[in-house]
C-alpha angles and dihedrals in degrees: 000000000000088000091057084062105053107209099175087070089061107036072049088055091046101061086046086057086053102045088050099043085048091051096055089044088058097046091043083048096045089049097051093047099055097052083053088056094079123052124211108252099233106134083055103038079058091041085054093050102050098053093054090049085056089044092052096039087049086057087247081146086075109024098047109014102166102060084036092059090038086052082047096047094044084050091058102041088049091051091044094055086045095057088044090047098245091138089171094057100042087055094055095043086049090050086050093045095051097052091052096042086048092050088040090057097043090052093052093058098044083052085048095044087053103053093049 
């Protein structure tokens, strides 16, 4: 009677289930752990912010226009990738964009400093 059954079809049918249930763990696995492997830049995208916002309240616009206008176009450019999800990217134009806000502001006031 147990041959009229046939129970090694099914124990057959549930390793493929298995095989098949363990397969779809691993690729939702692998996908999700490919969107954590990147973090949002938001400390420096901030960071970034609020340089330019220093640079632009020291008068750096008119005392030292060129690395003003670079900090400005490296802001852009950051938010622009961020909002295109390039996080790699945004991090690197916020990085650039600090460094020149930063100069540009130190610059002002030494202009300032020295016309006083």
């Amino acid at each position: 009677m147990i041959k009229k059954l046939n129970f090694g079809a099914t124990s057959n049918s549930l390793m493929h289930s298995k095989l098949s249930f363990f397969f779809v763990f691993s690729l939702f696995f692998w996908i999700s752990s490919c969107t954590v492997a990147t973090t949002r830049p938001k400390m420096e995208l901030k960071l970034a912010q609020v340089a330019f916002a220093a640079a632009q309240n020291a008068g750096a616009e008119e005392l030292s226009p060129q690395k003003y206008r670079m900090a400005e176009i490296g802001l852009i450019k950051a938010k622009s990738a961020y909002r295109r999800k390039a996080f790699d990217a945004a991090k690197r134009y916020c990085l650039i964009s600090i460094r020149y806000a930063e100069e540009a502001e130190l610059e002002a006031v030494k202009s300032k400093f020295i016309r006083e």
